[in-house]
C-alpha positions in Angstrom: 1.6 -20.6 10.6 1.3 -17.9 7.7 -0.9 -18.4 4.9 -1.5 -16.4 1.9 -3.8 -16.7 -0.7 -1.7 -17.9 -3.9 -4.0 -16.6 -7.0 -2.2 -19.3 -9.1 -3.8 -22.2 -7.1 -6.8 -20.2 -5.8 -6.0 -21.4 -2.0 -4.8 -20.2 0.6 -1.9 -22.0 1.5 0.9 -22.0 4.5 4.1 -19.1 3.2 7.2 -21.6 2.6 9.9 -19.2 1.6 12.6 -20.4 -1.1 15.4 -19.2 1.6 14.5 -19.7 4.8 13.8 -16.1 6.6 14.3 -14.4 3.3 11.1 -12.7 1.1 11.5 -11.7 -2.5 9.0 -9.4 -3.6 7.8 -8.0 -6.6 5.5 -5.1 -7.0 3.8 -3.7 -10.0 4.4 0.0 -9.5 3.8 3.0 -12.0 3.4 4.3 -15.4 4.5 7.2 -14.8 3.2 9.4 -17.1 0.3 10.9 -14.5 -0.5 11.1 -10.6 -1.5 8.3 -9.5 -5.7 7.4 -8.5 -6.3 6.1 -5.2 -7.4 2.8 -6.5 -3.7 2.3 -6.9 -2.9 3.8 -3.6 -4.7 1.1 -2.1 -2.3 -1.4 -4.0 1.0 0.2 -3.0 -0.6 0.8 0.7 -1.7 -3.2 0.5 1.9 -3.9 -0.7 3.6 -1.9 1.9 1.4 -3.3 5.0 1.6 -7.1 3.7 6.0 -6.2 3.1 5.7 -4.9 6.8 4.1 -7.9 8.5 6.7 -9.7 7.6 9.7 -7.9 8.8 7.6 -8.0 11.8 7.7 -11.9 12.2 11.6 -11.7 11.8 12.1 -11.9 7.4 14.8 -9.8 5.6 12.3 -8.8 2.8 13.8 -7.8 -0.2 11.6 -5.3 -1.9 11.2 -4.2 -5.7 9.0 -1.8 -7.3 9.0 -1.1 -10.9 9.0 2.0 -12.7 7.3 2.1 -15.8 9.0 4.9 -18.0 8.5 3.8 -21.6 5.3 3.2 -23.1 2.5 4.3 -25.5 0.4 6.6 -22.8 4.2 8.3 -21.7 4.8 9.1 -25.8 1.5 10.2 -25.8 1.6 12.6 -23.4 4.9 13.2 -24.0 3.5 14.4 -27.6 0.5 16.3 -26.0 2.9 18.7 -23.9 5.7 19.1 -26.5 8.3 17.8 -24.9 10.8 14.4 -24.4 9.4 11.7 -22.7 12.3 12.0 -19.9 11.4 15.2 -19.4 7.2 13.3 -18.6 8.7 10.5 -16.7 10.7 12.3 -15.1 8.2 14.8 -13.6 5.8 11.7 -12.4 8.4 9.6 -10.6 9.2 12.6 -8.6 5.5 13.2 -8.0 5.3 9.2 -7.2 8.0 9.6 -4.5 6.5 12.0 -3.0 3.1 10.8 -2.5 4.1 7.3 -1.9 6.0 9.0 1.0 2.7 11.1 2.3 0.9 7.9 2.2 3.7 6.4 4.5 4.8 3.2 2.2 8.2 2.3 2.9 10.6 2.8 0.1 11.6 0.0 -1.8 14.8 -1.3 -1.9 15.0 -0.9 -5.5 13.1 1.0 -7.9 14.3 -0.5 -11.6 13.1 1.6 -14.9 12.8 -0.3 -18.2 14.8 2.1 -20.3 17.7 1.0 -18.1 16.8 -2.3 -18.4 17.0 -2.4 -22.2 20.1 -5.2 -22.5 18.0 -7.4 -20.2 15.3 -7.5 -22.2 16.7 -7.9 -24.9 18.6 -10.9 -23.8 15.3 -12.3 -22.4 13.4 -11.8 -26.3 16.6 -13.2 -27.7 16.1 -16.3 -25.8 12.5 -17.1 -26.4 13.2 -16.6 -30.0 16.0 -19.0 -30.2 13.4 -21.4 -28.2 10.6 -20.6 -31.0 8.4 -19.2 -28.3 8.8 -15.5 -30.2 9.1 -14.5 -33.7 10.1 -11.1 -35.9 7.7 -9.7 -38.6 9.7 -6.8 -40.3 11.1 -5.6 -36.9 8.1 -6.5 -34.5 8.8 -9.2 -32.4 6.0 -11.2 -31.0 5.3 -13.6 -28.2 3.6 -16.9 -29.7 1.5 -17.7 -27.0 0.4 -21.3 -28.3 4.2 -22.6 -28.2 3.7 -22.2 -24.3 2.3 -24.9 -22.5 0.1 -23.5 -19.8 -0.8 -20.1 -20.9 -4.2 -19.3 -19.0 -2.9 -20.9 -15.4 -3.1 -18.0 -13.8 -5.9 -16.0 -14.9 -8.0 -19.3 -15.2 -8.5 -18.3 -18.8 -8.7 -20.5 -21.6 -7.0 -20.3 -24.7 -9.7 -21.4 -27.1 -12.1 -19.7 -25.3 -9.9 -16.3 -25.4 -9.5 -16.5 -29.4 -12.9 -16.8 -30.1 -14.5 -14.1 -27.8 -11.6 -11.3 -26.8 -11.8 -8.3 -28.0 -8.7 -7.8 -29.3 -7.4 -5.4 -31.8 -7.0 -7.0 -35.2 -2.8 -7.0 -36.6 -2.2 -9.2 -39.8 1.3 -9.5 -38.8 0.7 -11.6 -35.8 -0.1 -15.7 -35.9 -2.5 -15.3 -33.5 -5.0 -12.1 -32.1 -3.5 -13.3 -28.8 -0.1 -13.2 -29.4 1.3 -9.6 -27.9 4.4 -7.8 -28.5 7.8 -8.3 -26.8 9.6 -5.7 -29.3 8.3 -3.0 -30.9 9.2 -1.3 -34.5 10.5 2.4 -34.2 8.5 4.9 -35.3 9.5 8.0 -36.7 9.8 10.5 -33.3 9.8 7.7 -30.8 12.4 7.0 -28.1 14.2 3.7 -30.0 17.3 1.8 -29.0 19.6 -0.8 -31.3 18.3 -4.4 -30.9 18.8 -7.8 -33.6 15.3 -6.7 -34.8 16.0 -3.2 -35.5 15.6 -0.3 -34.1 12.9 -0.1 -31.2 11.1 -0.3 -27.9 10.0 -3.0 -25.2 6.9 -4.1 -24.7 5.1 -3.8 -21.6 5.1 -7.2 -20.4 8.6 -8.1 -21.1 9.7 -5.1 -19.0 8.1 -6.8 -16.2 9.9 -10.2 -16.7 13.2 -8.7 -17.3 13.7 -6.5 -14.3 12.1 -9.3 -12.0 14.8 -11.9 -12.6 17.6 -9.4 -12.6 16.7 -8.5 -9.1 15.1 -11.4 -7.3 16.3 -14.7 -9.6 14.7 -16.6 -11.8 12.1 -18.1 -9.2 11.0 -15.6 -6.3 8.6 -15.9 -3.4 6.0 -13.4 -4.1 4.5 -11.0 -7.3 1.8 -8.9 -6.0 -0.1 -6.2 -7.8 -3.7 -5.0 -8.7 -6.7 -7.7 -9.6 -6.6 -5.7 -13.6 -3.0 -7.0 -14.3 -3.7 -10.6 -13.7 -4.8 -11.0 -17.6 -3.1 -10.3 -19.5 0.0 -8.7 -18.0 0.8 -11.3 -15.2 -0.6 -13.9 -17.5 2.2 -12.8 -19.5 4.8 -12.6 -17.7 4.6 -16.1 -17.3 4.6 -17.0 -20.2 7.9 -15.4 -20.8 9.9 -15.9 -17.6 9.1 -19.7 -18.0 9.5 -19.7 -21.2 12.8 -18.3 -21.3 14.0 -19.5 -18.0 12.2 -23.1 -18.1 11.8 -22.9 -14.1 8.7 -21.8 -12.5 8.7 -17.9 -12.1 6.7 -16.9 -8.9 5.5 -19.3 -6.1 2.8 -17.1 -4.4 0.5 -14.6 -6.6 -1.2 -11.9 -4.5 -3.4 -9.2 -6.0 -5.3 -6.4 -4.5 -9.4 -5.5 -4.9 -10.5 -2.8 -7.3 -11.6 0.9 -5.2 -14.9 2.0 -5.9 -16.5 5.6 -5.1 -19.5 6.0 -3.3 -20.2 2.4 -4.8 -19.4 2.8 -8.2 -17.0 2.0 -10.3 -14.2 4.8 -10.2 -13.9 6.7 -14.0 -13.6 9.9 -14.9 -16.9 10.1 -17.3 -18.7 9.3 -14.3 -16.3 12.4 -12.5 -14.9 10.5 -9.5 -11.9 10.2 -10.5 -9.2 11.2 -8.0 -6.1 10.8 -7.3 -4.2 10.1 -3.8 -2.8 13.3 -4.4 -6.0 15.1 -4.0 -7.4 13.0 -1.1 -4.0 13.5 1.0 -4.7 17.6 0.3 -8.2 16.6 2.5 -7.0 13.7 4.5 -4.5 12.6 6.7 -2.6 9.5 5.4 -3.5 7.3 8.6 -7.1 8.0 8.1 -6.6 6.9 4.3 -4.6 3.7 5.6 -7.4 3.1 8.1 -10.0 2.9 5.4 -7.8 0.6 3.7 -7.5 -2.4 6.6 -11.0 -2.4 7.0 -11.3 -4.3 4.1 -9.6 -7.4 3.2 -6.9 -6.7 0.7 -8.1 -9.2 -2.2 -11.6 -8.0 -1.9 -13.5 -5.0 -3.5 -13.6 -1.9 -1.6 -15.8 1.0 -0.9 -14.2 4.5 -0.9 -16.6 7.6 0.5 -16.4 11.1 2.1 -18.5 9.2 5.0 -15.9 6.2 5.4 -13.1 8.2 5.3 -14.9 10.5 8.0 -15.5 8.1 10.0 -11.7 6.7 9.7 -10.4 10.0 10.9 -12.7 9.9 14.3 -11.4 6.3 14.9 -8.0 7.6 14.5 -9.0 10.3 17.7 -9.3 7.2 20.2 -5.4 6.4 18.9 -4.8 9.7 19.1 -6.0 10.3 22.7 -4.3 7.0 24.1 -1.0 8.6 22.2 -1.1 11.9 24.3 -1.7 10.4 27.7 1.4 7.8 27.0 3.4 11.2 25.6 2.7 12.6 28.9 3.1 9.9 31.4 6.3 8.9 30.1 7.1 12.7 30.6 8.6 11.2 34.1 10.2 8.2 34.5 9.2 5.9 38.0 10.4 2.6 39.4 6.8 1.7 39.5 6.4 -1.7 38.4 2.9 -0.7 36.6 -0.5 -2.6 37.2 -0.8 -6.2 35.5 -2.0 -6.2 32.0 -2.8 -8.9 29.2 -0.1 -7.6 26.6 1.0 -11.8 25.3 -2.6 -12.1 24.9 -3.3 -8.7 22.2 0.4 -10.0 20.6 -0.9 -13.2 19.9 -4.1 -12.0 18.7 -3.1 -9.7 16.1 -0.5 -11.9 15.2 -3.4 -14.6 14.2 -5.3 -12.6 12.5 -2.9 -11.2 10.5 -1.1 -14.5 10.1 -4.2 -15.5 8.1 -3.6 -14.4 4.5 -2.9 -10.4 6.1 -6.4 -10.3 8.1 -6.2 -6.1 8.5 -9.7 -5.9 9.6 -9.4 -8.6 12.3 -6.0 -7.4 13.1 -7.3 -3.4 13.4 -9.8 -4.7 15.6 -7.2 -5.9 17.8 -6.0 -3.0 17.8 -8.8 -1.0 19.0 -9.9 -3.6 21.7 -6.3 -3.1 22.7 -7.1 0.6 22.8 -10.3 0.5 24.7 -8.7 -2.2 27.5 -6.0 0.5 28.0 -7.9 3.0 28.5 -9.9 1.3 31.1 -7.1 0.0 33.2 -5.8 4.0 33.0 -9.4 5.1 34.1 -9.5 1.9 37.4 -5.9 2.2 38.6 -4.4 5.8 40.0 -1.1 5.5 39.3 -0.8 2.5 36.3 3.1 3.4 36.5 6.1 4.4 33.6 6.6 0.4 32.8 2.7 -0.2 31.6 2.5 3.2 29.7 6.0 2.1 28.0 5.0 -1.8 27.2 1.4 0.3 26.0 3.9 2.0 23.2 5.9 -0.3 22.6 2.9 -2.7 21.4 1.2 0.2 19.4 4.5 0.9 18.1 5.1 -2.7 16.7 1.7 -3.2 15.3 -0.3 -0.5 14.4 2.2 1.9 13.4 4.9 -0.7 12.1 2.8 -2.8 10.7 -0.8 -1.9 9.8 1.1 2.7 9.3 -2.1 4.3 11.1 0.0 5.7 13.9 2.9 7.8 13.7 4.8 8.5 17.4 7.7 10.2 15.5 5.6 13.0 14.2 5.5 16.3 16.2 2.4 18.3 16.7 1.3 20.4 14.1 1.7 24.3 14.4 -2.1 24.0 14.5 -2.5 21.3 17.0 -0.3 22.5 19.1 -1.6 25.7 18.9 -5.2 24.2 19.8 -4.1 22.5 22.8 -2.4 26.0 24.3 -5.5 27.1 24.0 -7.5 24.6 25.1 -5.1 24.7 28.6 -5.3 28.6 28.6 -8.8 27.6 29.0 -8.6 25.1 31.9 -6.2 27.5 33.6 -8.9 30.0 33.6 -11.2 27.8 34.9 -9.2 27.0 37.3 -8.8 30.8 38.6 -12.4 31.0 38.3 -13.5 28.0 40.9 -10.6 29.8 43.4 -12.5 32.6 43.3 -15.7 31.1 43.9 -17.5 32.0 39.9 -18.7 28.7 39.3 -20.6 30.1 36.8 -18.0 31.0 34.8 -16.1 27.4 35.6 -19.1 25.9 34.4 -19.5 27.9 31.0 -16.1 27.0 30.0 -16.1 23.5 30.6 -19.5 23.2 28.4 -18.4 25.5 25.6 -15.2 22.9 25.4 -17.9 20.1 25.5 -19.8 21.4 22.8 -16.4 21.6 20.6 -15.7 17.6 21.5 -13.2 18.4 24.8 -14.0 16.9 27.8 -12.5 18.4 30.8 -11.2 15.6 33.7 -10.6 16.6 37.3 -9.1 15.1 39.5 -7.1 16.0 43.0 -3.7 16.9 41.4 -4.7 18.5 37.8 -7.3 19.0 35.2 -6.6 17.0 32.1 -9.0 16.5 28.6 -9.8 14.6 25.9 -11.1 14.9 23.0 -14.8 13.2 22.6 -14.7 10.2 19.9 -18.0 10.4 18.2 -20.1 6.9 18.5 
């Protein structure tokens, strides 16, 4: 049984999809008006990993992503640089695309942008109006957040409570401070479109709603995205789809953990502030993934030179199991292969992440997996073609399909290969050396590879290495 933790009922509960075998899902993705931090990498890498598990278990997962490209920050900049927003949003999705795709997230199925949503939305505002859940002050068109009858369920906030403590900016126009804005007046040098209000723009929640039920219905399975957008944006979103639509909006509410650096909070007056872009010019995206499943998705995670270190050498022991499957499947045999517990590691990672996406239980799996292999390879002589290819095929399935820390597609690096010509150059000149009796020299090479992390292994027929995985 799967269960999720539903932020709406603050439970886990067991996954009950509206259509049997089918997952809608919604993801909060971009404003794209900059690169993207890494605090939002882990969201789209959470996202990706939890959208993965369940193709795994047999669902046809119907995947959307939004693209934020009108708002104040994208005018802003827009302003800053001189030139039309397009030309800014533009510019940013690319750069999304491309570093989504370096940190090995699966493309969505669709990626919908609010400007080409604009008759939706307006459709949607037209509605809540007519219902008396909005209303127009001289072009503006708010949300009137006390005509809805449950506004606070998801955040847990209450209204009351909200209108005599938030912070929120003062605007004479609107009933109430926490009424927000589903259409916006134009403004002189703005991107503006033709609505019943007047000329103007969405607001950033309505986008949201809009796009959501166009692509998944009215009532969907699952709305994920980061812990900041449960108030007010998912709060709001609410408010509006149920308002409008007067059926409940999203069964299952999952939101990801904020990222902090070197234990605190991630801001760039405190100057650690980067984004994935600049991590994934240092690191390799599995090690970056790695980091990630170590720590349960709705919780708060640490994000350090040192962790991220030590997620690359735990990435060699996958690394070194990967090379000796690449080359014993260099020759197919009828062997029938030694006995081996694969049902068992299935069912294990399968129970761990069947409980609300357990990555840390389930990458342990992975690794005791790892380390059982690599024993029966060291016992048996000959563990045979059959138990090297069911020893893929289960890495395969989990931790590169699912959990994206392996990759058995990608060829060597000009470096890497370049590295292990040498390091065989090496051997073979060890090898010359024993024949001719200068064990001295034998010796020297095999503890000069030592002392650069290559351990030489002889045996009748060859001499093979590996790399040494640090404790």
């Amino acid at each position: 049984m799967l269960t999720v933790y539903n932020t709406l009922t603050k439970r886990k509960e067991e996954f009950k999809p509206i259509v049997p075998s089918n997952v809608k899902m919604y993801m909060c993705g971009p404003t794209v008006y900059n690169y993207f931090h890494i605090g939002n990498g882990r969201s789209f890498v959470s996202a990706d990993i939890i959208r993965r598990y369940f193709e795994y278990k047999g669902y046809n997962v119907k995947f959307v992503m939004n693209l934020t490209d009108i708002d104040d920050k994208i005018i802003k900049k827009a302003g800053e640089e001189k030139v039309e927003t397009n030309k800014v949003t533009q510019k940013y999705i690319d750069a999304f695309m491309e570093d989504i795709a370096k940190l090995k997230v699966k493309k969505a199925d669709i990626y919908p942008k609010a400007t080409e949503h604009i008759e939706e939305i307006i459709k949607m505002i037209k509605t809540l109006e007519e219902k008396g859940l909005a209303y127009n002050v001289n072009g503006n068109v708010f949300y009137n957040v006390k005509m809805f009858n449950g506004y606070g369920k998801l955040s847990g906030k209450n209204i009351e409570d909200l209108e005599s403590g938030a912070r929120i900016e003062i605007n004479e126009e609107k009933n109430s401070p926490l009424d927000f804005a589903l259409w916006k007046k134009a403004k002189e040098g703005e991107p503006q479109w033709e609505s019943p209000w007047g000329n103007g723009r969405p607001g950033w929640h309505i986008e949201c709603s809009a796009m959501s039920c166009k692509h998944l219905g009215e009532t969907f399975d699952i709305h994920a995205g980061g812990n900041d957008l449960i108030f007010p944006h998912h709060e709001n979103e609410i408010a509006q789809s149920e308002g409008a639509n007067d059926k409940p909006f999203v069964n299952y509410w999952l939101h990801f953990g904020f990222l902090n650096i070197n234990d605190e909070k991630m801001s760039k007056s405190l100057g650690n502030f980067f984004t994935a872009r600049d991590i994934l010019k240092v690191y390799p995206a599995e090690a970056i993934r790695l980091l990630f499943t170590q720590t349960n998705y709705g919780g708060p995670l640490n994000f350090s030179e040192e962790l991220l270190q030590s997620a690359k050498k735990g990435l060699e022991k996958l690394d070194n199991l990967k090379s000796k499957i690449d080359e014993a499947m260099k020759v197919e045999d009828s062997n029938q292969g030694v006995e081996f517990g694969f049902d068992k590691f299935y069912a294990a990672f399968e129970k761990a992440m069947d409980d609300d996406f357990n990555t840390p239980q389930a990458v342990a799996v992975v690794f005791d997996f790892v380390r059982e292999c690599n024993k029966t390879i060291a016992e048996t002589e000959k563990p045979g073609y059959k138990f090297y290819h069911l020893v893929k095929e289960f890495l395969t399935r989990t931790a590169e399909g699912v959990l994206g820390i392996m990759d058995f597609n990608t060829k060597e690096s000009s470096g890497a290969s370049l590295e292990k010509d040498l390091i065989e150059f090496l051997i073979t000149l060890r090898l010359d050396a024993k024949k001719n009796k200068n064990y001295a020299l034998a010796d020297k090479i095999r503890n000069e590879l030592n002392a650069l992390g290559v351990e030489l292994q002889d045996s009748k027929e060859k001499t093979t290495y590996k790399k040494i995985e640090a404790n």
